[in-house]
C-alpha positions as CSV (number, residue, x, y, z in Angstrom):
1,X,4.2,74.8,-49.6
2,X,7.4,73.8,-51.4
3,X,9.1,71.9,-48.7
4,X,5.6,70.2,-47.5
5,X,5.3,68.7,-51.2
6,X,7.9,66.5,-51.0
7,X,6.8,65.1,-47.5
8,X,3.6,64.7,-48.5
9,X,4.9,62.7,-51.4
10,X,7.3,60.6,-49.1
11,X,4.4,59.7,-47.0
12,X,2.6,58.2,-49.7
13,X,4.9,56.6,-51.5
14,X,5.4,54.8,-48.1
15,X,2.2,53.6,-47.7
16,X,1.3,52.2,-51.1
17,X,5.3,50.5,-50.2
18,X,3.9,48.9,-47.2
19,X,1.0,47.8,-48.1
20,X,2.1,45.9,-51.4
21,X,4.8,44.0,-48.9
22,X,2.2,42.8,-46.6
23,X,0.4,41.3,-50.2
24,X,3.1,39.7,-51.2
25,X,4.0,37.6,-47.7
26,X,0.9,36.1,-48.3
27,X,1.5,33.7,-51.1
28,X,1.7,30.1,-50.6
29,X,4.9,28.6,-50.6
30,X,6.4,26.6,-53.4
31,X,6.5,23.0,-54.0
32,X,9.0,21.5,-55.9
33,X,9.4,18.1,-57.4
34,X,13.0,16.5,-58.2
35,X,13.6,13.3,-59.8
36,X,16.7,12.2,-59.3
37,X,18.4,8.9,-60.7
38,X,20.5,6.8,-58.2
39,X,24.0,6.2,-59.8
40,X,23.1,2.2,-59.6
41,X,20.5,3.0,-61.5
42,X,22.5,5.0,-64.4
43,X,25.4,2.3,-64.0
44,X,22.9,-0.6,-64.3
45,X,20.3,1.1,-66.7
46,X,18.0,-0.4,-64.7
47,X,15.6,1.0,-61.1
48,X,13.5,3.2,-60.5
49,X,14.2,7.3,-60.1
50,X,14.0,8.7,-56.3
51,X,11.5,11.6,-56.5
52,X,11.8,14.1,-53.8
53,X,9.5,16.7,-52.7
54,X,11.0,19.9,-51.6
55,X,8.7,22.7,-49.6
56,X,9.4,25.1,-46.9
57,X,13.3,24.3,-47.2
58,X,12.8,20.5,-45.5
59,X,13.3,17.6,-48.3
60,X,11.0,14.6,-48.2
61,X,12.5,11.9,-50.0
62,X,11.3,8.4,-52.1
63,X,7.8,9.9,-53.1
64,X,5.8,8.4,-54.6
65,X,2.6,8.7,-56.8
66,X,2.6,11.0,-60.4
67,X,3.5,14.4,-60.9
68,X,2.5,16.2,-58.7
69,X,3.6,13.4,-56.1
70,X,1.0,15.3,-53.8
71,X,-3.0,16.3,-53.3
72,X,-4.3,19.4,-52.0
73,X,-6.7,19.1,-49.2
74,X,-9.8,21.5,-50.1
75,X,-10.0,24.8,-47.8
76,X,-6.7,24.1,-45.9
77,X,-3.2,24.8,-46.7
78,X,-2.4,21.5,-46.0
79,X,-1.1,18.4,-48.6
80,X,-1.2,14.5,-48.5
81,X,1.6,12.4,-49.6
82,X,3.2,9.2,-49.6
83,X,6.7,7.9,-49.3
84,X,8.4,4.4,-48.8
85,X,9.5,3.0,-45.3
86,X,11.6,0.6,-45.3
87,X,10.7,-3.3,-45.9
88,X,8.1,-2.2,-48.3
89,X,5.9,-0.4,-46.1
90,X,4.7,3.7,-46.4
91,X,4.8,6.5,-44.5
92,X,1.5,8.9,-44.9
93,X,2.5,12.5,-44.5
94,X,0.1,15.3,-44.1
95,X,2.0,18.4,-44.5
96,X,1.1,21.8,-43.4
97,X,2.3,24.4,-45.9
98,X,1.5,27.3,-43.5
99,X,3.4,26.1,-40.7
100,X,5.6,23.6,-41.8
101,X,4.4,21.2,-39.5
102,X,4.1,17.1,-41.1
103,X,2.3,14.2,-39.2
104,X,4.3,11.3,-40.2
105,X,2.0,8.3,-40.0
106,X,3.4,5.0,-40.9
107,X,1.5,2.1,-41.6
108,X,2.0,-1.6,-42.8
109,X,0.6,-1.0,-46.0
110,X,2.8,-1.4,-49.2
111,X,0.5,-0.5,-51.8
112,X,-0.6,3.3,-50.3
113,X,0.5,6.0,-52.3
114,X,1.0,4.7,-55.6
115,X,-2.1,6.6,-57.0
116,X,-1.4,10.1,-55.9
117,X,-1.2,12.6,-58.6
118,X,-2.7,9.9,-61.3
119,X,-5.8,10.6,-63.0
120,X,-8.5,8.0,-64.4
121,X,-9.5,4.8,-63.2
122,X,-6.3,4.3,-61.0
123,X,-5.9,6.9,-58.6
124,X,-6.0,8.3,-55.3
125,X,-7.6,11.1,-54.0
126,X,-8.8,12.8,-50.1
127,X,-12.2,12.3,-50.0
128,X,-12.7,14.4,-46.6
129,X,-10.7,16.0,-44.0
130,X,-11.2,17.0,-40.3
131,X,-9.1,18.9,-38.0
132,X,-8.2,15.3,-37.0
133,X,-9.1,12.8,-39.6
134,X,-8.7,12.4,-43.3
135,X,-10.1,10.0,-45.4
136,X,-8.1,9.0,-48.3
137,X,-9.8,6.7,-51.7
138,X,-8.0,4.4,-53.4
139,X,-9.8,3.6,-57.0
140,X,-8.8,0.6,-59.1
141,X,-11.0,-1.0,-61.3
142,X,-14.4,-1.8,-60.2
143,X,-13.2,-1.1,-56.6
144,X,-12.7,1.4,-54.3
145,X,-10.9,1.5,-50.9
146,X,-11.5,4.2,-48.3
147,X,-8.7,4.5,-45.7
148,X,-8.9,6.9,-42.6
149,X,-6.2,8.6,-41.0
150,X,-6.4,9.1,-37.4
151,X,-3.3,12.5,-37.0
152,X,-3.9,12.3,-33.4
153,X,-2.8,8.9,-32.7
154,X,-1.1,9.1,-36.3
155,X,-2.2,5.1,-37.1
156,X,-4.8,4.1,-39.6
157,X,-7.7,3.7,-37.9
158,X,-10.2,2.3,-40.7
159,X,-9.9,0.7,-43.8
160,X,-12.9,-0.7,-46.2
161,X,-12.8,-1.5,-49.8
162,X,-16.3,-1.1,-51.7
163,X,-16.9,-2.6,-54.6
164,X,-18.5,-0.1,-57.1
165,X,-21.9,-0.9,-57.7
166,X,-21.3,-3.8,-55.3
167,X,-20.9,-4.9,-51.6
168,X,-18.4,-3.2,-48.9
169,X,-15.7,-5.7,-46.8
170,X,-13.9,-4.1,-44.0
171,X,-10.4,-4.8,-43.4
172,X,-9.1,-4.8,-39.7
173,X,-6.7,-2.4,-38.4
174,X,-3.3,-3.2,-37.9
């Protein structure tokens, strides 16, 4: 009896072991947000702050948008965020937390991105996702533009602004 006690005992304090392990690897991984200030800037007290987005141990850099510099997409473990491309244009990212996987789409667009993370009138904000589409709302003012991401051919495929309370003009796609 003595000598099966403490085997018993092993074998239990095994399992509960194991099982709070398997727990614990499922967490979501962390997103962090770093702003960093060029030295031009700091020399020339003047510019703008690089903000870089750090998940997953890859380093997306010149973010943009408001703290948190990224949205959720509902029911998925997957984010949307912006970043500058050079000669003013952005690059749409839509990042997979799970795998680590991003569809880079960029477009010819300058003004994407600004309203990720902000709240109130000016904003930006998925209004649905597919397996391969996701439709992103612009709001500013009275107005409201819907683009639509297109990750299999990663292009914009759609873009419409709506006035609110008004009448809807469709842009063309680039």
């Amino acid at each position: 009896m003595r000598a099966t006690t403490p085997l018993i005992m092993t074998g239990i304090l095994c399992f509960t072991g194991c099982s709070k392990e398997d727990i614990g690897s499922q967490k979501a991984p962390k997103i962090e947000a770093i702003r960093r200030q060029p030295l031009a800037s700091r020399l020339a007290l003047e510019g703008e702050d690089e903000v870089i987005l750090r998940t997953n141990g890859r380093e997306f850099h010149k973010v943009r948008g408001a703290m948190p510099y990224y949205v959720p997409i509902k029911d998925s473990n997957v984010i949307y965020f912006v970043t500058d491309a050079p000669m003013e244009e952005s690059i749409c990212h839509v990042y997979d937390l799970a795998t680590g996987k991003d569809i880079a789409i960029r477009t010819h667009f300058s003004e994407l991105g600004y309203g990720v993370g902000e709240t109130g009138e000016s904003r930006e904000v998925v209004e649905s996702a597919s397996r391969d589409f996701i439709t992103v709302a612009r709001f500013y003012g009275h107005r409201k533009t819907l683009y639509t991401l297109d990750l299999g051919k990663k292009q914009i495929t759609d873009m419409r602004v709506i006035e609110i309370g008004g009448s809807t003009n469709a842009a063309p796609s680039p």
